[in-house]
Each structure stands twice: as structure tokens, then as C-alpha cells.
C-alpha positions, 0 to 999 in steps of 0.5 A, spaced: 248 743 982 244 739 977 238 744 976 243 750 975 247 745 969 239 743 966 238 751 967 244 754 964 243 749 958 236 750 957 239 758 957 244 755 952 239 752 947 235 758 948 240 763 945 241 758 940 234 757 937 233 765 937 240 765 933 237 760 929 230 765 928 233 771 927 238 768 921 232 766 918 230 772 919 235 776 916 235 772 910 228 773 908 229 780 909 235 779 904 231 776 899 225 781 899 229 786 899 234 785 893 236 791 890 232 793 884 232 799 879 227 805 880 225 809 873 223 815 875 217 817 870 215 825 867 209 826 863 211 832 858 205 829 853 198 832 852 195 825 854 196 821 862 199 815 862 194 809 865 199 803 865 207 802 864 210 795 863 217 793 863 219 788 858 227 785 857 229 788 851 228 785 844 221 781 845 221 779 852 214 779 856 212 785 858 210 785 866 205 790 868 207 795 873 203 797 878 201 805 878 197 808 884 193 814 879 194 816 872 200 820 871 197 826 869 200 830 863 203 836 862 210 834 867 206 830 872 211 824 875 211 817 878 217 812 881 216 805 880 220 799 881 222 795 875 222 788 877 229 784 877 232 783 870 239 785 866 239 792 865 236 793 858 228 793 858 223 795 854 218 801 857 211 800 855 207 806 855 199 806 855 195 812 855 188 814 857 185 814 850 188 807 848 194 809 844 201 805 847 207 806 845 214 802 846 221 806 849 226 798 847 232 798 849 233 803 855 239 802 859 236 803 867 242 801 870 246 807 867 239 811 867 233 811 871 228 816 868 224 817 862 220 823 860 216 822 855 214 828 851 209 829 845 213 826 838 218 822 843 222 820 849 229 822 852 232 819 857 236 822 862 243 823 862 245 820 856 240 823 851 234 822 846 231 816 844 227 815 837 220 814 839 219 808 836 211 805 835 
């Protein structure tokens, strides 16, 4: 009887471990998978775009975001993931030839696309935005 007891507790201690392990787990997946904005992206310009970044709106630090290729003029579009952050933000848009321009205060909670066209940007659903240099 006693090594059926040590069996069953063993048993027991095992269950929990592997609780333990998978609630920690869970909560690492948790965390990396936080809910995030996606902006989808359409060139309508004549030039690629070559790098995005996302900045808080009003002056905060821009952070770059990653783009697998250029995004190529004439309708071409990408999705990317906007880093976590309140919903205003400052799009910066660089082109091949050098030139950037900068899209402030886009609301990407209420929007999540931004097409850029040759004099200015709209963003979708609630209209055009100035082009702002």
C-alpha cells in the first residue's frame, strides 16, 4: 500500500508541475501576442516607399517598421503591425529617392489604412488628410 500512496502522489505532483508549465505558458503567449493595430499601406504615388515608421502623435520618437520589399508605386500595398501605443500616431513615409514625408495624427483605432497618392494621403474611412511636410 505504501507504493501505490508514493505512486498516486507522485502522479499528483506531476499534474501539477505540468499546470504550473503550461499556465506559464499561456501567459507568455498572452503577452506576445497583445492586441496590435495593422495599417494597411497603398502606394498610389509615382515613387516606392522604402521605410515606414510610427511615432505618438505631437513629437514623439518615431520607430521604424520593418518592410520585407519596397512598396512599389502605382497601387502596390503592404500590412504591417504598428507597435503597441494610444491610438494617435505620426505615419513617416520614406521614398526611394530620399524624399519623406510625415502623415500626424492618424487615429489607427478608427482607421487602419493609409493611401498615399502624389500631392497627398487619405485615410480611409473617414476622409482626406493635408499632406503635411
Amino acid at each position: 500500500m505504501p507504493a501505490m500512496r508514493r505512486s498516486f502522489s507522485m502522479l499528483v505532483t506531476a499534474v501539477a508541475m505540468c499546470a504550473i508549465a503550461l499556465s506559464a505558458c499561456a501567459d507568455v503567449a498572452g503577452a506576445v501576442r497583445k492586441p496590435t493595430h495593422h495599417l494597411h499601406v497603398v502606394n498610389g504615388s509615382y515613387d516606392s516607399v522604402t521605410a515606414l515608421a510610427i511615432a505618438p502623435a505631437q513629437g514623439g520618437t518615431f520607430q521604424d517598421i520593418e518592410l520585407q520589399t519596397p512598396v512599389q508605386g502605382g497601387l502596390d500595398s503592404t500590412t504591417v503591425d504598428v507597435p503597441a501605443g494610444d491610438c494617435l500616431r505620426d505615419v513617416r513615409v520614406t521614398f526611394l529617392h530620399g524624399a519623406h514625408r510625415v502623415y500626424p495624427g492618424l487615429d489607427l483605432c478608427r482607421n487602419d489604412s493609409l493611401r498615399l497618392t502624389p500631392g497627398a494621403a487619405t485615410s480611409t474611412p473617414s476622409g482626406t488628410l493635408a499632406d503635411r511636410r
